[in-house]
N, C-alpha and C positions, 0 to 999 in steps of 0.2 A: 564579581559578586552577582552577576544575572540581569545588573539593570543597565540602559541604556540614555544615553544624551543626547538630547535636542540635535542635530545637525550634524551628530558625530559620526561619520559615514564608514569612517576606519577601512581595515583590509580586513580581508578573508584568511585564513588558516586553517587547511585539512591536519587532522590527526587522527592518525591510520593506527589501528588497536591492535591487540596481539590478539594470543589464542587465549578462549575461555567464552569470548558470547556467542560465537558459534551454534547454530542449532539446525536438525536435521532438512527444517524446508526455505531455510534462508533462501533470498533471490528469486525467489517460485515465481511471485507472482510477476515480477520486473522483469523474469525470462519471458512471459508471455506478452507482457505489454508494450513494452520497452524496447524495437529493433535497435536502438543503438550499445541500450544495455548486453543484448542477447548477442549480438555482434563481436561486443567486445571477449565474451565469453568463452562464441566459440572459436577468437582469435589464438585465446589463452589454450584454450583445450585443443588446437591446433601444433601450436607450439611445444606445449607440455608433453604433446606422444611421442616426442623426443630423447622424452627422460621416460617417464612413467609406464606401464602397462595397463592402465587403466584411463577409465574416459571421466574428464572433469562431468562434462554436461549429464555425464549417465548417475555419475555423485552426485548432484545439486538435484538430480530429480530422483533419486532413489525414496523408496519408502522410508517410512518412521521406525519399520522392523527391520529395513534390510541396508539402513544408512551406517557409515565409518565414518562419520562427523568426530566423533570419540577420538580418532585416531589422528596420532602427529601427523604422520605419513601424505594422510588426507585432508586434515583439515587443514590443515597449516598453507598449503598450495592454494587452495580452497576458499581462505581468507583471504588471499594474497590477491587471487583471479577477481573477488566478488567488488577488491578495493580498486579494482583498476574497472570495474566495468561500472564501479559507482562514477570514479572521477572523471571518465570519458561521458559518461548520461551527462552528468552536470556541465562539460565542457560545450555539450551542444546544446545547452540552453546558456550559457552564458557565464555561465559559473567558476571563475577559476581561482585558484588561489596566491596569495599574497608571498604566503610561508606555508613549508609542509613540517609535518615532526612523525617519528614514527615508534612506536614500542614494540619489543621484541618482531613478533612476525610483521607488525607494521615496519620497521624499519626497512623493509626490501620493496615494500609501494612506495614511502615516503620515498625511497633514493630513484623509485621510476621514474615517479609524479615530476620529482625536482631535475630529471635528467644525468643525472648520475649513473644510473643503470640504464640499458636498453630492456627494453620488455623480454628479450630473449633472455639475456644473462639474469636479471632479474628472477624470470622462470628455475634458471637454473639454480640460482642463489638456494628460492626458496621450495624446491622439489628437494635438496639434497639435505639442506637444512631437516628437515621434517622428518625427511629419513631415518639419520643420524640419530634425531630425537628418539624415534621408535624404539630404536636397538637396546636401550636403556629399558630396565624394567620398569611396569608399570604399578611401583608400590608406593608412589610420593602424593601430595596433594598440595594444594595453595587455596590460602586464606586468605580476600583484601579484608583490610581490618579498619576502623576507624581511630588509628594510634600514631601518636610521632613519633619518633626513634626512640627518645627516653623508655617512655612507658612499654614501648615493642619489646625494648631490649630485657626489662624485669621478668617478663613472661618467657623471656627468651633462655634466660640464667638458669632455667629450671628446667630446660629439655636438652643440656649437657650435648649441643652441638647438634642435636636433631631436627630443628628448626632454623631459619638463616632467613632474614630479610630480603629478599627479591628484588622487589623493587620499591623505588621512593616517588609517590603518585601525586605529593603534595606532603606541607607540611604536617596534617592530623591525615596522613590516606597512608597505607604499606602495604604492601602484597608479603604477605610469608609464603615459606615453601619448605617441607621436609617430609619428613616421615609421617604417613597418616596418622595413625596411636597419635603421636606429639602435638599436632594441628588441634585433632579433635579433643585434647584436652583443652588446649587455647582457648576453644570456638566456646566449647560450656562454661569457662570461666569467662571469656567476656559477654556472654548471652546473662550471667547470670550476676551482672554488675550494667544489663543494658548498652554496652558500647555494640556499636556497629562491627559487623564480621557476617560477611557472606564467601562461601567454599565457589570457588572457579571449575566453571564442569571441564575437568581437566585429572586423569590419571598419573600425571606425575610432576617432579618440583622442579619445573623450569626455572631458571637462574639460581641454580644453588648449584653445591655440590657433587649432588645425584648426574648431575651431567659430565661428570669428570671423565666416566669411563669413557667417551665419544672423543676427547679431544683428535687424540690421532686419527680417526676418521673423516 
């Protein structure tokens, strides 16, 4: 609930986000400040040219006009590299954690963080990951919405399969994900009853559906 007890010193817990908060100049400044951050970086974008034809560090500094932040491909690696160059900065001030959890693209930092992954396979996890996503068209969108299951699902009975619950963020929190048309009817009806619904800057409906066609890939 936000507040805090006298004495109660508790543990630490990272949780590592997926794709959606993303944005073109993330890292900028902690690339300049930051050698441990920038290290960690350009450990990843070391690594990464392994898979990739492209340079992480030339992504994260790219302009506002000529950035693929937008893109699975990119972003997705992107997220993954920024999550590991966060939890290494905080490791050398002290910072480490108790428990890790991770959502979708987070779950390939959470499995580094926790030693389940090495950094390398992890890389590759989430390079190929992102890929795959691409290959899919980009005509889907996701909505978190301020709704439980119930009330998700009445809005949901009237877009005949076009829509599909994503993910469960909490008990009143859901990520939708379908067909754009479908969303953005959603978003005006709950805009227009005041419930909470913000669109994920994201071109397509990660955990639905819309990903079927990658499985084999």
């Amino acid at each position: 609930p936000g507040r805090t007890r006298g004495g109660d010193q508790g543990r630490i817990a990272f949780v590592y986000s997926g794709q959606g908060p993303q944005w073109w100049a993330m890292g900028r400044e902690l690339l300049t400040a930051e050698p441990v951050f920038r290290d960690a970086i350009l450990t990843c974008d070391r690594l990464l040219r392994a898979h990739a034809d492209w340079s992480l560090l030339e992504e994260l500094q790219a302009s506002e006009k000529d950035s693929r932040m937008h893109q699975p491909a990119i972003a997705q690696p992107a997220i993954f590299c920024l999550q590991v160059a966060l939890t290494s900065l905080w490791a050398s001030w002290g910072v480490a954690p108790g428990a890790v959890v991770g959502h979708s693209v987070g779950e390939a930092a959470a499995a580094w963080a926790g030693g389940v992954l090495s950094l390398e396979e992890a890389l590759r996890v989430i390079f190929h990951r992102g890929r795959c996503m691409q290959l899919v068209p980009a005509t889907g969108r996701m909505l978190a919405v301020g709704l439980g299951e119930t009330a998700a699902r009445e809005h949901l009975a009237a877009c005949q399969g076009r829509v599909e619950i994503a993910a469960f963020n909490g008990p009143e929190s859901l990520t939708l994900a379908g067909d754009a048309e479908a969303l953005a009817a959603i978003e005006e009806a709950l805009q227009a009853r005041d419930v909470f619904c913000r669109p994920l800057r994201v071109n397509y409906a990660f955990h639905s559906r819309h990903m079927d066609g990658v499985q084999d890939e």
